[in-house]
Structures are given as structure tokens and as C-alpha cells.
C-alpha beads as a LAMMPS data file, in Angstrom:
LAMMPS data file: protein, C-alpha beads

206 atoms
205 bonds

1 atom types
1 bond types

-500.0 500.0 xlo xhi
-500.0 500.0 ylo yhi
-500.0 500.0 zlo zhi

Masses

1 110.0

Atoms # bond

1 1 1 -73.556 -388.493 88.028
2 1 1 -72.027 -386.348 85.421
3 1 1 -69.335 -384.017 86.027
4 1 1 -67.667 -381.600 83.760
5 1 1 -64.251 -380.577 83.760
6 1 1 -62.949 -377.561 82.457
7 1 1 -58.980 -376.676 82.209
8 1 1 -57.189 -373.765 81.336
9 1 1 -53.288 -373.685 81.425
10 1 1 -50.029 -371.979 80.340
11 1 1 -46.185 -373.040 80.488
12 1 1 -43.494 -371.330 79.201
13 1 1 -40.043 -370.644 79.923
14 1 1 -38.701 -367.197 81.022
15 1 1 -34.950 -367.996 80.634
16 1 1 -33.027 -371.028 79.475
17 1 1 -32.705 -371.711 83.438
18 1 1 -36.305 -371.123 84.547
19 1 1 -39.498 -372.852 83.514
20 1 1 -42.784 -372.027 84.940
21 1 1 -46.441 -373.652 84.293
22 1 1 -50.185 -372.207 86.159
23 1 1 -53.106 -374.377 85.664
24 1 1 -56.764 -373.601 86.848
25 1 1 -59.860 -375.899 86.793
26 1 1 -63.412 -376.150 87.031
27 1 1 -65.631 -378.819 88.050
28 1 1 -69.108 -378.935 87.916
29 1 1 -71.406 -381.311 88.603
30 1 1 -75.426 -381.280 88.884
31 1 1 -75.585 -384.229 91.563
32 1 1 -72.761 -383.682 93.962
33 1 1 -72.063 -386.023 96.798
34 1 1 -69.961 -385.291 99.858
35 1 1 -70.242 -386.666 103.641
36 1 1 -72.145 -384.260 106.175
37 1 1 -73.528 -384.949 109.253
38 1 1 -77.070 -384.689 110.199
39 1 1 -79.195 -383.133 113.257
40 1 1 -78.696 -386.446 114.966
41 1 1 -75.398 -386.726 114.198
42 1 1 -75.645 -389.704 112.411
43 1 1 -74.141 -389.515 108.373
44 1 1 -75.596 -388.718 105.855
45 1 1 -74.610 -388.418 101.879
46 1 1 -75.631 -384.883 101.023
47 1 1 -76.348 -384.914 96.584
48 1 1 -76.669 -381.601 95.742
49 1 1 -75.418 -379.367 92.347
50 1 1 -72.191 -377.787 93.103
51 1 1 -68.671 -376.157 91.840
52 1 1 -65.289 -377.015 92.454
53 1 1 -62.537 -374.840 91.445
54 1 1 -58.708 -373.863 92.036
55 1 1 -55.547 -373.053 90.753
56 1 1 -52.057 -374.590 90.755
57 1 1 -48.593 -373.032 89.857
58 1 1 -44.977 -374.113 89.424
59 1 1 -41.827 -372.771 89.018
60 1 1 -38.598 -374.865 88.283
61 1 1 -34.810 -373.320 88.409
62 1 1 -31.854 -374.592 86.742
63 1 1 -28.739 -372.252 87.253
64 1 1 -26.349 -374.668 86.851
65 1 1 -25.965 -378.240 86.530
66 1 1 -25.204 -379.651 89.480
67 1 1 -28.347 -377.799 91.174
68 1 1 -31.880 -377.226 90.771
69 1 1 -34.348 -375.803 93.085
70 1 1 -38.614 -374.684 92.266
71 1 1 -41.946 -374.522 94.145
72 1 1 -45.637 -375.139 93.812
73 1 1 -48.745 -373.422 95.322
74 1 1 -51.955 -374.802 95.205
75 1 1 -55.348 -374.163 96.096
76 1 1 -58.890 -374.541 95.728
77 1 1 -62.659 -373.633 96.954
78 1 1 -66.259 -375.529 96.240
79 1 1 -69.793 -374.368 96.732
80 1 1 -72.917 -376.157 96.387
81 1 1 -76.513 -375.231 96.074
82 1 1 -78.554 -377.556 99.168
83 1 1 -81.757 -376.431 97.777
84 1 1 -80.857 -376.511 94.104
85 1 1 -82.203 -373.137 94.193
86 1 1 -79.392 -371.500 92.436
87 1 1 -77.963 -369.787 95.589
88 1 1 -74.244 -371.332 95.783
89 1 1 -73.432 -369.346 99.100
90 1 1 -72.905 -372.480 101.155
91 1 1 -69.565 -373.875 100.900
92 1 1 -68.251 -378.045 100.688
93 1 1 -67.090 -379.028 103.520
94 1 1 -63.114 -379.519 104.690
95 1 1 -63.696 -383.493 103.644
96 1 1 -63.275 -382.441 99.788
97 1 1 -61.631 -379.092 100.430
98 1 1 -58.119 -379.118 101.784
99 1 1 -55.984 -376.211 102.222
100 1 1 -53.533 -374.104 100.216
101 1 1 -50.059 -375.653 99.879
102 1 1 -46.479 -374.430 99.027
103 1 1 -44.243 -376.899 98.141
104 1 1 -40.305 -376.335 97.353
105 1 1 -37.282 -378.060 96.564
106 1 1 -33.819 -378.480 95.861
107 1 1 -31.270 -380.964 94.510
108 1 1 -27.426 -380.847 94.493
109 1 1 -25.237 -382.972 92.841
110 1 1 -21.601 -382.029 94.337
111 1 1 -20.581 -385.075 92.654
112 1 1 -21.910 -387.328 89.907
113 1 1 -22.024 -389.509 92.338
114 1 1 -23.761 -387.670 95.403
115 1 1 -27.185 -386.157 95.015
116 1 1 -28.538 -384.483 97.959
117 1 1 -31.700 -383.190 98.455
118 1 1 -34.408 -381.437 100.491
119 1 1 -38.234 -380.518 100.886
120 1 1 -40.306 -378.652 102.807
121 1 1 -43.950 -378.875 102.782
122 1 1 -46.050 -375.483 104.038
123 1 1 -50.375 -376.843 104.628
124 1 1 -51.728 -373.039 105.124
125 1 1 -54.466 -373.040 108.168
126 1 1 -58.379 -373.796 107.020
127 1 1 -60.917 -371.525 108.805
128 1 1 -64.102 -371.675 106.490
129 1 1 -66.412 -372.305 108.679
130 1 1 -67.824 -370.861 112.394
131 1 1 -69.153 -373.065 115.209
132 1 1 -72.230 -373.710 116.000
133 1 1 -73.671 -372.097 119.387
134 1 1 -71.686 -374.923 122.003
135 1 1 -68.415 -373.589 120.094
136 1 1 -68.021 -376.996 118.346
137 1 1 -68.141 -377.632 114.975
138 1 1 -69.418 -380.199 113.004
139 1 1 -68.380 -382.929 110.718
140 1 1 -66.272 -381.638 108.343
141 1 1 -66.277 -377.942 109.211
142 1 1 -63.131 -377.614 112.507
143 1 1 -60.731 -375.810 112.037
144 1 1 -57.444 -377.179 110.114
145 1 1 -54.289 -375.187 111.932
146 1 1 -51.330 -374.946 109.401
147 1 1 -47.792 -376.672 109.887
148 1 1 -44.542 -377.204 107.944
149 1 1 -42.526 -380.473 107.864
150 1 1 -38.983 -381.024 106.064
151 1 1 -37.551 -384.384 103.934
152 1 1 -34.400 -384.964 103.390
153 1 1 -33.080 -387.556 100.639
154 1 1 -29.701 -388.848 99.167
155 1 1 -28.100 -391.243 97.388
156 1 1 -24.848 -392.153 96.613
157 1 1 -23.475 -394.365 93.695
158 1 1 -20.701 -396.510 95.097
159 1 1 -19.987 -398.103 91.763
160 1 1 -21.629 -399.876 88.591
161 1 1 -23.368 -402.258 90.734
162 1 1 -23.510 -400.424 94.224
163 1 1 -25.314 -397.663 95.670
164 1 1 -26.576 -396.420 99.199
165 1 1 -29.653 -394.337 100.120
166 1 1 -30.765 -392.577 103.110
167 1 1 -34.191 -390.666 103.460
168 1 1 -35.436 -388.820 106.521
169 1 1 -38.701 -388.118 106.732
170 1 1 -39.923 -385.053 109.263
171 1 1 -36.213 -384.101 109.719
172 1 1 -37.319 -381.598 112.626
173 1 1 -39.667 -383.978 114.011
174 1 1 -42.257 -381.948 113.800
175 1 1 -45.498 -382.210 115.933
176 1 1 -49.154 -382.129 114.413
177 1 1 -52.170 -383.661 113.226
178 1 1 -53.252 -384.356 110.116
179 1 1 -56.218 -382.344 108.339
180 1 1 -58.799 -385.197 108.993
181 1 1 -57.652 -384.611 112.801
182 1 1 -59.353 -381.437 112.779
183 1 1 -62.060 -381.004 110.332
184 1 1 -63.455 -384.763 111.274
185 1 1 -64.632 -383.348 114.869
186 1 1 -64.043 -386.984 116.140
187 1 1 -61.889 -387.913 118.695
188 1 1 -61.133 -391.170 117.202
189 1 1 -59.336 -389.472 114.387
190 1 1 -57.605 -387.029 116.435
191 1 1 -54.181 -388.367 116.426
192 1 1 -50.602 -387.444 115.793
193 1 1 -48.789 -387.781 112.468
194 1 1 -45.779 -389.469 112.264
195 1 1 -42.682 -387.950 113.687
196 1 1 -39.339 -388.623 112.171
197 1 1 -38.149 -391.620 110.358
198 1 1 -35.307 -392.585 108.590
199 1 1 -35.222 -395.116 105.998
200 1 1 -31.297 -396.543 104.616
201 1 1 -31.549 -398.582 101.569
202 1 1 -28.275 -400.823 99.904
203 1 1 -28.838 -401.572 95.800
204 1 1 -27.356 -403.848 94.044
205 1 1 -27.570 -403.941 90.102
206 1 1 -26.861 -408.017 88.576

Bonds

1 1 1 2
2 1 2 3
3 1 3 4
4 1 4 5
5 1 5 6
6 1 6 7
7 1 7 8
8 1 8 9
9 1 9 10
10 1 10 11
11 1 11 12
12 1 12 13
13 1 13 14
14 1 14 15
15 1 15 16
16 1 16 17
17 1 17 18
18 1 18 19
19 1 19 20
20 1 20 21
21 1 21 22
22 1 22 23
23 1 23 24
24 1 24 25
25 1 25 26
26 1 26 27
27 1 27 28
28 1 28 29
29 1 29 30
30 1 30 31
31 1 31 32
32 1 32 33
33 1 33 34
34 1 34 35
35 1 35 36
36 1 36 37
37 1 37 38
38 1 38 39
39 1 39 40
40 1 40 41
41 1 41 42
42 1 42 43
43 1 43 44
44 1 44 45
45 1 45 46
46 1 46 47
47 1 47 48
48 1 48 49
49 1 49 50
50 1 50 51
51 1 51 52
52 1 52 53
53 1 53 54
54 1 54 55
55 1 55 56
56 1 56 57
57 1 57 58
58 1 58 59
59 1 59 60
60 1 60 61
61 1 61 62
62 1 62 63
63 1 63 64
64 1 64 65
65 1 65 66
66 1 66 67
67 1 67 68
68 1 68 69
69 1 69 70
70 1 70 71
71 1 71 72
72 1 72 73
73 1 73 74
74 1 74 75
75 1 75 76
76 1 76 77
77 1 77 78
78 1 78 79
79 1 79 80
80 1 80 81
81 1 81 82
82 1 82 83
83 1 83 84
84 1 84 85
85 1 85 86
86 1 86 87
87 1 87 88
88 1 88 89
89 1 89 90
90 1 90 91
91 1 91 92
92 1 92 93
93 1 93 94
94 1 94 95
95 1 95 96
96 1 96 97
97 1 97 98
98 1 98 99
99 1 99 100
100 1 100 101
101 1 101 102
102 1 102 103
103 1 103 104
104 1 104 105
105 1 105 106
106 1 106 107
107 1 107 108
108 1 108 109
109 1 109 110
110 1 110 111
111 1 111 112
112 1 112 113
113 1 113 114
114 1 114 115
115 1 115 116
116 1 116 117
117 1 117 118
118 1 118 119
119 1 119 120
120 1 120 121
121 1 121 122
122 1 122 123
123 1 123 124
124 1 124 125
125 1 125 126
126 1 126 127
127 1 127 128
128 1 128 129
129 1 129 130
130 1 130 131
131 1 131 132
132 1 132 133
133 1 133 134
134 1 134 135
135 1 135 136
136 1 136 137
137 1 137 138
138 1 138 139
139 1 139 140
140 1 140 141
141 1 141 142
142 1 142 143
143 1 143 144
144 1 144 145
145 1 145 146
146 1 146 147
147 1 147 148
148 1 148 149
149 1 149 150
150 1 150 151
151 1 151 152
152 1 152 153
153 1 153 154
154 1 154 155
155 1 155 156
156 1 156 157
157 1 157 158
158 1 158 159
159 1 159 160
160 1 160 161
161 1 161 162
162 1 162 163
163 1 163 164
164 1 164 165
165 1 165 166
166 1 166 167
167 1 167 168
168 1 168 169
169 1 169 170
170 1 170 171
171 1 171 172
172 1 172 173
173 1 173 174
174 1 174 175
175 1 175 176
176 1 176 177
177 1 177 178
178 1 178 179
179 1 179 180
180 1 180 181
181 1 181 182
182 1 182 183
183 1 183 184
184 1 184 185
185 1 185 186
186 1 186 187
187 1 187 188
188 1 188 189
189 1 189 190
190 1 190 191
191 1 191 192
192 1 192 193
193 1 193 194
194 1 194 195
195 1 195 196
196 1 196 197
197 1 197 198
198 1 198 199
199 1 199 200
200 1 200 201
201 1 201 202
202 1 202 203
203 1 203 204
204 1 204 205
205 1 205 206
């Protein structure tokens, strides 16, 4: 299987404090091969020609020096011909396709010492496909619903030798499922994601 990628991206700076970069892609490929499930349910590997494509931006502020704070959005879309007929109108399935995403940042250092940050991580809902006449859908095609989770990380430089970390992971301890949840229509794979955790670490440089 061949597949050709094509690229096409800028970065630049708009100020001495902000820095910016967009990227979009295309794949192509004349032999696909994604997961689908057949009229009996059972699997099946579906090889068909097909397109992939998306785009990806970032921005990235530094005011001052003891802070800096950005985001990235990303998304994408893929269509494939079943018949190899030319006619791209059907879609790949959620299995290949995930959902736009916003991602942003920031970092203080109060201190040299201290640096403090936090994330936050926005999955936009997926609704790309409609269900079939029982109002279920199948293997790859439910319904992703969207959801936003926060991390929070630090670290602290005691001395030389010594310094402390402490992470927390889903700081609102946030409830919901993971994209596979959804768009695998299984009930095996329906299951929560991870609530919060916290994770303290102690370094010591020799």
C-alpha cells in the first residue's frame, strides 16, 4: 500500500512575544484499510481508495518572562470511494477520524525556583454519521459527545541536588468516556476514563 503525503505550512512571528505556526495535510492512498463491520456483524477490513485531510494551528505567548501561555486546534475529515468508482461521498469511520481539539496552556514561574502550570483539554462532539433504522449505530459510526478535562503540574527546585513535583491529572474529576466508548458500539468498551490522580515525585541529582 502506497500512500502519499502532502504538507503545506507557515510559521512566523507577529511580535517578539507571539509566535504562531498552521499546518494542513493530505493523505492519499489508492488501497485504504480501516475496520468496519459487516451485515453479520462480524469484522471485516474494508481496502478501498480514500483521502485523509486536516489542519492544525498554534499559537504561543511570551509577555514576560516568568509566563507563557498558547493553544492548538486541530482537526481533520477522510472519505473513501467503496466502489472505487470515483464517488468519495462516504466518509471513514470514527476509528481513524477523531474529533476537533483545542488545547491551551500556561506556565508561571513566580520564582526561579517554582514553575506552575496548567492545561485544559476541549475533544469537540463527533456526529458524522445517522443510525440505522433500530436507532443504533454501527461499528465505528456512534456518536462521540464532547468533554473538557484540566492538568495541573509543578515543580519546585529545593536546591542543587533536590527538587519536588506534584501533577494532578483531571483536577475537576471529570466524568466521561473515552472516544472508543462511543463510536465502538460495544458494550465491552464502554467504560469510564480515569478520574483524578495525583502523582508526587522527590529527585535527587548525584
Amino acid at each position: 500500500m502506497i500512500v502519499n503525503n502532502y504538507e503545506l505550512g507557515v510559521t512566523g512571528q507577529i511580535a517578539k512575544w507571539v509566535n504562531y505556526e498552521v499546518t494542513s495535510y493530505v493523505s492519499t492512498s489508492k488501497l485504504g484499510y480501516s475496520y468496519a463491520q459487516g451485515a453479520n456483524n462480524a469484522f471485516i477490513v474494508q481496502r478501498a481508495p480514500e483521502v485523509v485531510y486536516g489542519v492544525e494551528g498554534f499559537l504561543h505567548f511570551t509577555p514576560l518572562k516568568w509566563i507563557n501561555f498558547g493553544g492548538s486546534y486541530s482537526w481533520m475529515e477522510g472519505v473513501t470511494s467503496p466502489k472505487d468508482d470515483g464517488d468519495y461521498s462516504t466518509k471513514i469511520n470514527n476509528s481513524r477520524i477523531s474529533a476537533p481539539k483545542v488545547l491551551a496552556y500556561v506556565q508561571v514561574r513566580p520564582i526561579s525556583s517554582l514553575s506552575l502550570g496548567l492545561d485544559m483539554l476541549h475533544t469537540f462532539a463527533q456526529d458524522r454519521f445517522e443510525p440505522n433504522a433500530k436507532g443504533l449505530y454501527v461499528y465505528g459510526e456512534g456518536r462521540v459527545p464532547e468533554y473538557t478535562i484540566f492538568n495541573f503540574k509543578s515543580s519546585y527546585d529545593v536546591n542543587k541536588s533536590w527538587k519536588v513535583s506534584l501533577g494532578i491529572e483531571n483536577v475537576f474529576n471529570k466524568l466521561y468516556q473515552p472516544a472508543i466508548a462511543w463510536w465502538g458500539a460495544r458494550d465491552a468498551d464502554f467504560t469510564n476514563s480515569l478520574g483524578m490522580r495525583g502523582t508526587f515525585m522527590v529527585e535527587y541529582k548525584f
